[in-house]
Every structure is written in structure tokens, then in C-alpha cells.
Backbone bond lengths (Angstrom), bond angles and torsions (degrees), N, CA, C in turn:
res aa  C-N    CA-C-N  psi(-1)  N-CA   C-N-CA  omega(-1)  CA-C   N-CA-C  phi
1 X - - - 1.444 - - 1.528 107.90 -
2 X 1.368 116.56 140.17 1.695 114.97 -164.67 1.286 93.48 -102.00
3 X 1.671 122.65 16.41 2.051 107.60 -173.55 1.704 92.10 -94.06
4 X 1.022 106.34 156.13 1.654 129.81 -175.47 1.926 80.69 -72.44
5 X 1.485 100.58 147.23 1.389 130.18 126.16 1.626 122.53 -48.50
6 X 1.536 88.13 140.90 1.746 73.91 174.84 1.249 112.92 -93.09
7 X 1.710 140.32 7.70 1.484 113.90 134.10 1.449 128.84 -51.45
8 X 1.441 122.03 -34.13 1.174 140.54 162.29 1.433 113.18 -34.63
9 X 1.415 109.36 -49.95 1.346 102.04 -177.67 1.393 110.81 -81.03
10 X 1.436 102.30 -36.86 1.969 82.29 -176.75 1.564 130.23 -90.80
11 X 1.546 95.67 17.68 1.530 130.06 147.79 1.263 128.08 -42.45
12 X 1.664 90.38 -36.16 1.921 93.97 -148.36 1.807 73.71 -117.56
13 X 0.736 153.59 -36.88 1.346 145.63 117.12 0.877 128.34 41.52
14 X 1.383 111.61 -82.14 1.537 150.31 -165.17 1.309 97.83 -76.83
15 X 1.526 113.54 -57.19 0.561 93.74 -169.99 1.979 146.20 -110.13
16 X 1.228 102.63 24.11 1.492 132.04 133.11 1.234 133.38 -37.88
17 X 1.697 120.80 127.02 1.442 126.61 -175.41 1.915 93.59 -96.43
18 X 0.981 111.72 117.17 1.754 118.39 -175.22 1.485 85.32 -107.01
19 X 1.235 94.88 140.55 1.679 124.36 172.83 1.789 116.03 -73.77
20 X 1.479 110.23 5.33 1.492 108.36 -129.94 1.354 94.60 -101.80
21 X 1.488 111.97 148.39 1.967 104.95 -169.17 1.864 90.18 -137.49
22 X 1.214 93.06 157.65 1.724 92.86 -180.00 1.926 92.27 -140.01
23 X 1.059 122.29 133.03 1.385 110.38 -172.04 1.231 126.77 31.35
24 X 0.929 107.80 64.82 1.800 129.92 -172.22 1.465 119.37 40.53
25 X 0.934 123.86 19.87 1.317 151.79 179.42 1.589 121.69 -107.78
26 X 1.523 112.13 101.30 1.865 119.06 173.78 1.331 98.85 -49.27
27 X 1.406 87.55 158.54 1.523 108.51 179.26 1.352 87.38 -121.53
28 X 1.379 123.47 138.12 1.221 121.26 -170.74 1.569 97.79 -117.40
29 X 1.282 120.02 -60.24 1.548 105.22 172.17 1.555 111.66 -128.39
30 X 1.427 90.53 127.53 1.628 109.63 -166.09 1.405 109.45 -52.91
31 X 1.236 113.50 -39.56 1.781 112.77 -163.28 1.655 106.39 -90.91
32 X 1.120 109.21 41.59 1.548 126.17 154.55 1.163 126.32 -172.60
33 X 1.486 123.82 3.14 1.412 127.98 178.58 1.830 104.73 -62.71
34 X 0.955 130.25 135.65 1.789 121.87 175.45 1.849 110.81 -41.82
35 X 1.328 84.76 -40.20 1.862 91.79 -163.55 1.386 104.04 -51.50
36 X 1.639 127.59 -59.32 1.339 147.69 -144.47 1.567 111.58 -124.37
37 X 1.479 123.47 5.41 1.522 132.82 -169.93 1.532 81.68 -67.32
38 X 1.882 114.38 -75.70 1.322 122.65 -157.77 1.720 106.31 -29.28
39 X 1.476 99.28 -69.93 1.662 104.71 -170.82 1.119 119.38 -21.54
40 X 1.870 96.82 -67.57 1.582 99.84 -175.38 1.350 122.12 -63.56
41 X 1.093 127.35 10.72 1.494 133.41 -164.14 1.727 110.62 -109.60
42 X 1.368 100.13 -28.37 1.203 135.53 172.24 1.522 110.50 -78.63
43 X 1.363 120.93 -62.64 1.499 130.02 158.76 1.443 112.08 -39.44
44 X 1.416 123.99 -24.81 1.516 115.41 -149.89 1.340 92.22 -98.46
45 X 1.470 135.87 -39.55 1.019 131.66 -168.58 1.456 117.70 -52.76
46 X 1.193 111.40 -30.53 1.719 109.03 156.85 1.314 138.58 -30.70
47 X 1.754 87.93 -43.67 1.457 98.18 173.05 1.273 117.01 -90.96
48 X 1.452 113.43 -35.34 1.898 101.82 162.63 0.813 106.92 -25.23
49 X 1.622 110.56 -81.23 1.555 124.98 -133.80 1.630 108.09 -61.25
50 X 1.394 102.36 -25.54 1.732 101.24 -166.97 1.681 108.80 -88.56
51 X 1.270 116.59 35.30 1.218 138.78 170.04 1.368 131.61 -133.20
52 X 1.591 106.26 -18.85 1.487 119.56 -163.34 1.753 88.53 -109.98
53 X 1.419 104.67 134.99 1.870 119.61 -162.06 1.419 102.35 -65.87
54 X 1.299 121.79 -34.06 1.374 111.79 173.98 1.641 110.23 -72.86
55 X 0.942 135.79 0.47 1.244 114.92 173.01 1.352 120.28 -143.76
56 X 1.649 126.06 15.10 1.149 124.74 -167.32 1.530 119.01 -78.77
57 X 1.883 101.24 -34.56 1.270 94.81 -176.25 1.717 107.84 -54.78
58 X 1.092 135.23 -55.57 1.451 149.02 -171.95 1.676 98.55 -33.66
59 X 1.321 118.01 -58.37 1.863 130.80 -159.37 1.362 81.54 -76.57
60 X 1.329 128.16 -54.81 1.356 109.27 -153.91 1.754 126.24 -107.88
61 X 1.173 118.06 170.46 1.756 117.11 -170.81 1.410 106.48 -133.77
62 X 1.164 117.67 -172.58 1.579 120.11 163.29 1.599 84.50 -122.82
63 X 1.951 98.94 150.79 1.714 83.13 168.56 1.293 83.98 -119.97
64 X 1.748 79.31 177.45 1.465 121.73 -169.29 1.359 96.42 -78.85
65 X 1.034 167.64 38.12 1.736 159.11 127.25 1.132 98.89 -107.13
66 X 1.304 129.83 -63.38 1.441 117.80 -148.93 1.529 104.29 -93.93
67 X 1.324 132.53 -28.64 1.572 127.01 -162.63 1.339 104.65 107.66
68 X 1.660 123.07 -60.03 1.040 143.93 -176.69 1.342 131.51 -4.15
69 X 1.363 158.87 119.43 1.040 106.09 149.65 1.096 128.59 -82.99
70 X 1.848 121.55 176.67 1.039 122.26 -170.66 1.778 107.83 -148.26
71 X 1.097 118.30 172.39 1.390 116.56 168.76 1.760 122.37 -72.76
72 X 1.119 95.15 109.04 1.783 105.33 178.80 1.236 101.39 -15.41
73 X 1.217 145.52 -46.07 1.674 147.72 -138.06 1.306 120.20 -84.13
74 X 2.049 88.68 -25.00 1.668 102.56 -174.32 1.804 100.47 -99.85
75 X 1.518 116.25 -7.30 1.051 118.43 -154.54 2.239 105.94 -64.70
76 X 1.369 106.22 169.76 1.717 123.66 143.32 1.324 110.36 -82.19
77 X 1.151 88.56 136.57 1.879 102.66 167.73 1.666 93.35 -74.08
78 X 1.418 117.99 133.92 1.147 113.47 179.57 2.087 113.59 -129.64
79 X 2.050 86.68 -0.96 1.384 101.52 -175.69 1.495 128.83 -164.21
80 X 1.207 111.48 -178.15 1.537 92.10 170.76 1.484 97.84 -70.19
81 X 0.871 107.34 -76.14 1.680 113.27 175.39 1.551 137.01 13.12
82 X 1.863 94.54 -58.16 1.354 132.25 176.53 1.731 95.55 -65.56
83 X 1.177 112.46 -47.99 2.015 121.48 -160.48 1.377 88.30 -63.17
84 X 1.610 125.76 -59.48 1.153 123.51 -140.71 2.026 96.42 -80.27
85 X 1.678 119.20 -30.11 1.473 113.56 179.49 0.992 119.40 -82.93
86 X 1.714 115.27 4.47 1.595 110.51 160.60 1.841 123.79 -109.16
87 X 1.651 87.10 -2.49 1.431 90.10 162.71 1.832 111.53 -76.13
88 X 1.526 93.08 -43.66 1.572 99.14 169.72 1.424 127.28 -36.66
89 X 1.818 103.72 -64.00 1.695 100.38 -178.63 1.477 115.19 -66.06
90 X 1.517 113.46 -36.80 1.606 109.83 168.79 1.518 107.70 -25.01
91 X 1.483 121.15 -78.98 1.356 136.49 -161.09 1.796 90.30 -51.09
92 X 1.301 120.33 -61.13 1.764 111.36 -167.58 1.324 114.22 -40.39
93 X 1.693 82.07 -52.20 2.013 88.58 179.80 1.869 121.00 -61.91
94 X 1.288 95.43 -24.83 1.756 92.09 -178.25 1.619 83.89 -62.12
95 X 0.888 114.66 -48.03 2.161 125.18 -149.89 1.669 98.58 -62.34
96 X 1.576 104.72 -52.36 1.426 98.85 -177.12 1.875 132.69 -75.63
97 X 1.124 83.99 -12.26 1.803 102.01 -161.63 1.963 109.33 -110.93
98 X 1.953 96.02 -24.61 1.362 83.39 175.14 1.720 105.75 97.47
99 X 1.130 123.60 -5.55 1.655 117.43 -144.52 1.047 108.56 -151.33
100 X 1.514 143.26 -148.13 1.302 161.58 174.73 1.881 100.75 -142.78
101 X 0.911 137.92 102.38 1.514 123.83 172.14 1.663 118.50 -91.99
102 X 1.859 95.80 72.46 1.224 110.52 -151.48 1.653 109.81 -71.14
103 X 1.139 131.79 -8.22 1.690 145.77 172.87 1.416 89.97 -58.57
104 X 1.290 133.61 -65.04 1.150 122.44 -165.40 1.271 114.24 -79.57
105 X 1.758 132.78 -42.54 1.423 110.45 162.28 1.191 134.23 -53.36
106 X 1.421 119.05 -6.41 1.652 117.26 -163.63 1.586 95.55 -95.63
107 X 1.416 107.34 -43.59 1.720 114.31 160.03 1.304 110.29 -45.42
108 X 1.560 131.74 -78.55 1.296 121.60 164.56 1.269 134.07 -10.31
109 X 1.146 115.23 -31.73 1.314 114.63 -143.03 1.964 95.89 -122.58
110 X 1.246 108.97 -45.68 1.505 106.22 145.68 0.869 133.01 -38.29
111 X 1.563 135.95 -63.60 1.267 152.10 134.35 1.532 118.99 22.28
112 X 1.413 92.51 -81.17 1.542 114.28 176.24 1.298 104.73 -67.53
113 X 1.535 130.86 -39.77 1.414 111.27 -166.35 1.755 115.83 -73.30
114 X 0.995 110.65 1.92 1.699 120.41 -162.13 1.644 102.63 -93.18
């Protein structure tokens, strides 16, 4: 499977220079600063889940170019099918995370409109 781990992700994380200031103050690494820990923690569950058997089929797809799989999030709608398993993981992810992990639907959702 070519989707990151979610050490993987807070790898790539880490290891990133972020521009990002919170009361005039850098945030030097996101995945523990107070401001931005939650998010990414929230973000990460994506990557759990699309590894853990109860929930992978939902996170994840095969795509249409590569064969691959990949994480639902990056996927084409390619069906009804496709519409209805990303309405699905939406709902898991509100359930698991508590939230909306709206960075990635708004990406999603661009995505497809192009």
C-alpha cells in the first residue's frame, strides 16, 4: 500500500519548516505545539484508520491511473459507489476524531470538481 503510516505522517511533519506563528511566537513543530497538536492528531486518524481492518475498505480506493491503492481523500469519484463510500468515511471520521477534518474535504472536494 503506497499511503503513509501515521508515524509517517508525523515524520513528514517534523520534518517541515512551517511558517506558522501563534502570538508572535513560531511554532516550530506542529505535532506538539498546544495550538496545532489537536489538528494533527485529528488529521492523523486518516492514516490509522486506513490501515486498521475495520475500517480500511471505507479510507481507502484503488485509483483509476495508477492501480494503486490510495487514500479515499486523494481519490476520483469514479461512481455512484465511490459518492456513497465517501459519504460513508466522512460520517466514521466525524465518529472517530470528534470533528469535521475539513482541510481534507475541501481538498476532496476541489479535486473532483476540476
Amino acid at each position: 500500500m503506497s499511503i503513509k503510516t501515521y508515524e509517517e505522517y508525523l515524520q513528514s511533519l517534523q520534518s517541515m519548516r512551517p511558517n506558522m506563528y501563534k502570538f508572535d511566537k513560531l511554532i516550530e513543530d506542529v505535532t506538539t505545539n498546544p495550538a496545532t497538536k489537536r489538528t494533527v492528531e485529528g488529521h492523523g486518524w486518516t492514516f490509522k484508520a486506513a490501515f486498521d481492518d475495520r475500517y480500511k475498505d471505507l479510507l481507502t480506493t484503488k485509483s483509476h491511473i495508477t492501480g494503486k491503492t490510495i487514500s479515499r481523500y486523494l481519490s476520483i469519484i469514479q461512481s455512484a459507489e465511490d459518492m456513497y463510500a465517501n459519504s460513508e468515511m466522512k460520517r466514521l471520521m466525524f465518529h472517530l476524531t470528534g470533528t469535521c477534518t475539513g482541510g481534507r474535504c475541501a481538498g476532496w472536494t476541489a479535486l473532483n470538481a476540476m
